[in-house]
C-alpha positions as CSV (number, residue, x, y, z in Angstrom):
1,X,0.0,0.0,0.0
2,X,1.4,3.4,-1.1
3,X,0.4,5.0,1.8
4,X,1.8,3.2,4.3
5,X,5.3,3.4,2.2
6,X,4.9,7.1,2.2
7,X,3.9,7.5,6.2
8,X,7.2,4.9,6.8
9,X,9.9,6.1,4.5
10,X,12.7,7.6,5.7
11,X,10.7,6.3,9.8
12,X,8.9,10.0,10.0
13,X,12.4,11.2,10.9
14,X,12.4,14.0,8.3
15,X,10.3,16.1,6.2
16,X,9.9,14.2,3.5
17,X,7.4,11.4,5.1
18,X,4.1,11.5,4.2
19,X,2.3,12.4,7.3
20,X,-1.1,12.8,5.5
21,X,-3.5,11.0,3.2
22,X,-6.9,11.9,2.1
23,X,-9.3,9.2,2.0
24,X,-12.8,8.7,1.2
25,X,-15.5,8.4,4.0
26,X,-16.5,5.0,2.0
27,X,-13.4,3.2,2.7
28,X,-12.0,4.9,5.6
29,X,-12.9,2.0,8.0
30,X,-11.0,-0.3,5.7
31,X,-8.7,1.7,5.0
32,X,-7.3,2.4,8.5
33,X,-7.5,-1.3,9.6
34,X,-5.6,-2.0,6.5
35,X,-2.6,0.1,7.6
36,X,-3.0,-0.9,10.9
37,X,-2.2,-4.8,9.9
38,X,0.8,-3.0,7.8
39,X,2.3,-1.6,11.0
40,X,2.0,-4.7,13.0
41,X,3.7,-6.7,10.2
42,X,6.3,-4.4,10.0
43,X,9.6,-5.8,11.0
44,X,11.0,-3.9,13.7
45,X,14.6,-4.0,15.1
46,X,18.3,-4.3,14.2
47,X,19.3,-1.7,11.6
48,X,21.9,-4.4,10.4
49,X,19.6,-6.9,10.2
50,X,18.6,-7.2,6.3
51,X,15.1,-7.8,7.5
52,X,14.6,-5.2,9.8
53,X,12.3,-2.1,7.6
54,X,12.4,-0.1,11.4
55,X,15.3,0.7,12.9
56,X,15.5,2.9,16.4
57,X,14.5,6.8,16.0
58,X,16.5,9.5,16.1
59,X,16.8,9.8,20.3
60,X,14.2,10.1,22.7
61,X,12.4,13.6,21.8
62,X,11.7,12.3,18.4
63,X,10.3,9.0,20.0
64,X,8.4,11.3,22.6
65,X,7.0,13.4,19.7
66,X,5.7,10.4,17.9
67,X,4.5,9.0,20.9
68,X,2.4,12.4,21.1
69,X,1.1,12.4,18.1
70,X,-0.1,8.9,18.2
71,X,-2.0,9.9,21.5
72,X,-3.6,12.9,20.1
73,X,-4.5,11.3,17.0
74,X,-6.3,8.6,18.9
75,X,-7.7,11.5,21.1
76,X,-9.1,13.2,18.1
77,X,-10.6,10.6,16.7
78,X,-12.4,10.1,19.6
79,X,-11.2,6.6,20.1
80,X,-10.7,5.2,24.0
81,X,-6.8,4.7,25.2
């Protein structure tokens, strides 16, 4: 899925990562469970590892911050943390 590429490249550690996508209200359901299933199959760990696609972040202000905006996100959308 493109947009899960775009929100991953480059692990939202610079300006060039797609933070947005528009999506119609039809498929937004699907849509979001789709790229949830993306993130939880994405493999996560050793940079050296040749089958790692998420390294660490930056240090722990940029993990902070995206930590943050996961939280609001969830807030906004009114879902329950």
């Amino acid at each position: 899925m493109w947009a899960h590429a775009a929100v991953m490249n480059n692990h939202g550690q610079n300006c060039c990562a797609g933070s947005r996508t528009y999506v119609q209200e039809e498929i937004y359901d699907q849509f979001v469970a789709r790229c949830r299933d993306l993130a939880l199959m994405r493999p996560v760990g050793d940079p050296y590892d040749a089958l790692t696609q998420q390294g660490p972040q930056v240090g722990v202000g940029r993990l902070l911050a995206d930590c943050w905006q996961i939280v609001g996100r969830l807030i906004q959308a009114n879902k329950n943390i």
